[in-house]
N, C-alpha and C positions, 0 to 999 in steps of 0.2 A: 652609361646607359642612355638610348638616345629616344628620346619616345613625347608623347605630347603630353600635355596637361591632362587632358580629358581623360588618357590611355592611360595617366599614371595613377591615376584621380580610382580609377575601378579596379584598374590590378590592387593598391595598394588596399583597399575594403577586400579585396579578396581574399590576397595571402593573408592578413588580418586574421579571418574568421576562419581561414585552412589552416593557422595555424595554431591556432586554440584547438580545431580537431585534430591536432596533427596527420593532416592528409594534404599539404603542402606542394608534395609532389603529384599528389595521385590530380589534384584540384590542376596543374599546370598542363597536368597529360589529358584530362578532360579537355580542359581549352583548347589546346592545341590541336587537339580531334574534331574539335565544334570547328577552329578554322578550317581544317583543312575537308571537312564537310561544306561547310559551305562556301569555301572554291570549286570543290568537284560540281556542285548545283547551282552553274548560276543565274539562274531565273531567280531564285530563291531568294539567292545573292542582292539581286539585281532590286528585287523588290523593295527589300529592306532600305534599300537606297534611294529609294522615289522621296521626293519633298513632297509630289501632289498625294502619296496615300495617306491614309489617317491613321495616329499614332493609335484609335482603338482597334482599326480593320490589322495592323501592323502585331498590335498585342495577339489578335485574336488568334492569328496564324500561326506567331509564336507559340501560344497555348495548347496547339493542335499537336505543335512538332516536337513539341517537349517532350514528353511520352516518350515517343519513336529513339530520341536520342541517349537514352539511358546517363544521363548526367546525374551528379550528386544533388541534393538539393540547395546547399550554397552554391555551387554555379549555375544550377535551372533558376534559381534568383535572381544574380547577375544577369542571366542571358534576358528575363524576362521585366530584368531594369533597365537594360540598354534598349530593350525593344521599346519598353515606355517612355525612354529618354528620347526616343530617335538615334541610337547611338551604333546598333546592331553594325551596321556599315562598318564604324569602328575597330573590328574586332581584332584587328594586325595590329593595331595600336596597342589594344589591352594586351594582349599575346605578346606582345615585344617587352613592354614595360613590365608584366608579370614576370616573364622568365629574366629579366635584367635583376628586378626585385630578389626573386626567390634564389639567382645565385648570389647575392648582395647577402642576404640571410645565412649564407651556407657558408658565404668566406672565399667563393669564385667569384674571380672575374673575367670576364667576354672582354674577346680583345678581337678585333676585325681588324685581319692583318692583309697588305694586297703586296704583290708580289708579280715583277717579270715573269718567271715561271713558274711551275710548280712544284713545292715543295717536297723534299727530299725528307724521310723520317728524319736525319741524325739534324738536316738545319731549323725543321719543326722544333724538335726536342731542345735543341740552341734558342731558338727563339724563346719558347715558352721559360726554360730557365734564366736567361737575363731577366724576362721583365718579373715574373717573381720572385728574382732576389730583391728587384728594386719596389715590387707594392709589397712584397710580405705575403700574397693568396695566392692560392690555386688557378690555375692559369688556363683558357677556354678557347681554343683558337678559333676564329670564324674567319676562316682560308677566302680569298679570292684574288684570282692572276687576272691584271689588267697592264698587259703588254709596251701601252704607253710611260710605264715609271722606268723601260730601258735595263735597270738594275736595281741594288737594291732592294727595300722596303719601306710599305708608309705600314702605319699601325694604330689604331683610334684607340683609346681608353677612355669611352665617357663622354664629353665634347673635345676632347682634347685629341689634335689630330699631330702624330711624332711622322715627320717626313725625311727617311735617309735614302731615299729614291735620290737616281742620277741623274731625271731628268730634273727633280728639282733643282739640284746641284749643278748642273746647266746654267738654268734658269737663273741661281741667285747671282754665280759668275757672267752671265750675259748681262742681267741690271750693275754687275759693279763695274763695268767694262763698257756699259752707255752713261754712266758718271762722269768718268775723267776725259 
């Protein structure tokens, strides 16, 4: 899971106390509605992001829109700590590190897999089964074709980047071949 301090710092209070409610999921799909609300707004956005406003005109606005956004009360908390922190801007952060979290708790793991082209169900279904024979979980693919790896596949798990891409394989035959 790749995410910041900060990001990991408030998901992790989050799922915390979603998960003493057991509303775990319902707390991720909240957040996840809060980001993508305020992508679709971004004045709103934008605001929350000023270093010149003030973190009480910053709350106050918060308080206004809380309401409007029908959230549970442990995420209208969060939403209304990050607004006190300065952190609201954050919120792809918290969302990243939250859902990394909450499949971490569940026994999924997110695998951001890139790929030449695009995946065929049966070589999805191949992929996903190698690498959970090899962790042991439920396997989560996060698909993306970037043309440049020629063949192959790269795959992250975590910091940990696994690269069978050709152009890498190029690449490490072009440095043993500027050696000798």
């Amino acid at each position: 899971m790749i995410g910041t301090a900060i990001g990991n710092r408030y998901a992790k209070a989050l799922l915390s106390v979603a998960l003493e409610h057991d509303s775990a999921d319902d707390a991720g799909k909240e957040l996840e509605g809060l980001q993508t609300w305020l992508n679709e707004n971004t004045k709103v956005r934008a605001f929350f992001s000023l270093i010149t406003a003030e973190k009480q005109e910053k709350r106050s606005v918060m308080l206004e829109l809380l309401p409007h956004l029908g959230l549970s009360t442990f995420v209208g908390n969060l939403v209304r700590l990050l607004a006190d922190n300065g952190r609201l801007h954050q919120i792809d952060e918290v969302v990243d590190a939250y859902r990394g979290l909450f499949r971490e708790n569940q026994g999924i793991l997110g695998v951001d897999v890139a790929t030449a082209a695009e995946l065929e169900d049966q070589e999805r279904d191949e992929i996903r089964q190698a690498i959970a024979a090899g962790t042991g979980k439920e396997i989560i693919l996060e698909e993306s074709v970037d043309p440049e790896i020629i063949g192959g596949l790269r795959y992250r798990i975590g910091s940990t980047i696994y690269d069978g891409s050709v152009r890498s394989q190029l690449s490490q035959l072009k440095r043993s071949l500027m050696k000798e």
